[in-house]
C-alpha positions as CSV (number, residue, x, y, z in Angstrom):
1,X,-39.2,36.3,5.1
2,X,-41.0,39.1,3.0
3,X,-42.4,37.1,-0.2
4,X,-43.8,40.3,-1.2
5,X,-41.2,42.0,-1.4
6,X,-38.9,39.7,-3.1
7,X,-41.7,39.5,-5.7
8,X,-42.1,43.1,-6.6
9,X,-38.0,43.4,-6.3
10,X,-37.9,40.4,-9.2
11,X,-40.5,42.0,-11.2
12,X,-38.4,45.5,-11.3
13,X,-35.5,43.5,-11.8
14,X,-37.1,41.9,-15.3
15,X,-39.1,45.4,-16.3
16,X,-35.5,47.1,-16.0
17,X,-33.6,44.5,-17.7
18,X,-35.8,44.3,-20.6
19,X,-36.0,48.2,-20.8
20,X,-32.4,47.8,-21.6
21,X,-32.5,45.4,-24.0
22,X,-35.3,47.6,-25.6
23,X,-32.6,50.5,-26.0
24,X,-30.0,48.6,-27.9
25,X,-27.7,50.5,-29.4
26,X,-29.0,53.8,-28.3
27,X,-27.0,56.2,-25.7
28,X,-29.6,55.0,-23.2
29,X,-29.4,53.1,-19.7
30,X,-31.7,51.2,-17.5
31,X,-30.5,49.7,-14.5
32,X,-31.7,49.1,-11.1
33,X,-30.6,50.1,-7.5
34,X,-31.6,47.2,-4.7
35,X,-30.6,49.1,-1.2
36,X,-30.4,47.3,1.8
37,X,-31.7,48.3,4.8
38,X,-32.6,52.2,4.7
39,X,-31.9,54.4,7.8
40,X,-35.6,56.4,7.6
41,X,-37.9,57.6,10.6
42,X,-40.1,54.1,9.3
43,X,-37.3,51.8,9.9
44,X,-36.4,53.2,13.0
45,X,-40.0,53.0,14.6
46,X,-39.6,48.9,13.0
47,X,-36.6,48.7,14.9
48,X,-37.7,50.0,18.1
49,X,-41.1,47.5,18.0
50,X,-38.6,45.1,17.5
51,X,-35.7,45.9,20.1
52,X,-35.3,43.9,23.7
53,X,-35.8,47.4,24.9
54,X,-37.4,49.7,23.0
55,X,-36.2,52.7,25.1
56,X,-32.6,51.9,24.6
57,X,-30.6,54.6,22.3
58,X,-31.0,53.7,18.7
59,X,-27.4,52.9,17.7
60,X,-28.1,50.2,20.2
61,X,-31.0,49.0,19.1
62,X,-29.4,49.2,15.3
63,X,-26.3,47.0,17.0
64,X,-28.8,44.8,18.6
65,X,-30.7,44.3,15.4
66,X,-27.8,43.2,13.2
67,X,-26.0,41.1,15.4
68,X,-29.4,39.0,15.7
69,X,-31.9,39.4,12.7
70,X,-29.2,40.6,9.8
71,X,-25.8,39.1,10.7
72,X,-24.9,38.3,7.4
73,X,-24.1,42.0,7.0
74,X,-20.8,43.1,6.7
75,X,-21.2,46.9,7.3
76,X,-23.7,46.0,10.6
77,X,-25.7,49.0,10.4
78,X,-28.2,50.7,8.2
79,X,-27.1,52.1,4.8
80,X,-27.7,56.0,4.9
81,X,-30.0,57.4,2.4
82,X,-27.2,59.9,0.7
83,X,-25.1,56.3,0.4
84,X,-27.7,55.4,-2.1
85,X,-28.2,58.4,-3.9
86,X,-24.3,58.4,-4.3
87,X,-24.8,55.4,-6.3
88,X,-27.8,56.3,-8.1
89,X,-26.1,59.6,-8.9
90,X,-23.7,57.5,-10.4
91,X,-25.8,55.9,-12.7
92,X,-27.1,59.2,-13.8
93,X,-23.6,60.3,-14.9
94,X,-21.8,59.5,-17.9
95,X,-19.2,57.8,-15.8
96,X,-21.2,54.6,-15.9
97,X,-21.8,54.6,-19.8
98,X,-21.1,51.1,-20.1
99,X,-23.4,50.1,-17.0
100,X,-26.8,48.9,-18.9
101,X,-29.0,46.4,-17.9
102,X,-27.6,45.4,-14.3
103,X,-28.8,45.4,-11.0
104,X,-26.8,47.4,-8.3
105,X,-27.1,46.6,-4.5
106,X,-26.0,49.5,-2.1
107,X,-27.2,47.4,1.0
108,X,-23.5,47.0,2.8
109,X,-22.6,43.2,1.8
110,X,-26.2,41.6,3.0
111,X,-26.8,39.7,0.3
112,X,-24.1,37.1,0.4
113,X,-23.2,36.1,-2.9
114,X,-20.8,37.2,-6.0
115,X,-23.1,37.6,-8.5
């Protein structure tokens, strides 16, 4: 439902995967994070225009939101922003040496697929 943005995340997705393929054989690593839905004072302000009642607490409206427009989820709830860092922090370390060229999702089991 947002052609946009599945357009600039498949652009990334080929810019960082031929970045990699650029540095063969060197010590370096490009990969991509793809978050899920990002708790942020923006998303919550989306949420609320989108709620039944727009007053209601915002876990509610966060319950509300994924039970109706992102069921698919399995962690039914927003991915904190220090959940994604975690990962990118990762990525940064030279714990994931051998990661090169692959696209990581931190969005809580949206995307429902294996690959």
């Amino acid at each position: 439902d947002m052609i946009h943005y599945a357009t600039s995340k498949t652009a990334q997705l080929s810019i960082s995967r031929g970045l990699a393929q650029l540095t063969r054989g060197t010590n370096v690593t490009v990969n991509s994070v793809l978050p899920g839905p990002t708790r942020s004072e923006g998303i919550e302000a989306f949420l609320r225009s989108q709620a039944s009642d727009p007053s209601a607490p915002i876990k509610q409206i966060e319950a509300e939101f994924f039970a109706t427009a992102r069921s698919a989820s399995i962690l039914q709830r927003m991915v904190e922003a220090e959940e994604v860092a975690n990962l990118v922090a990762y990525l940064a370390s030279p714990r994931s040496s051998a990661t090169n060229g692959a696209a990581l999702r931190a969005e809580g089991g949206l995307v429902n697929t294996i690959a």
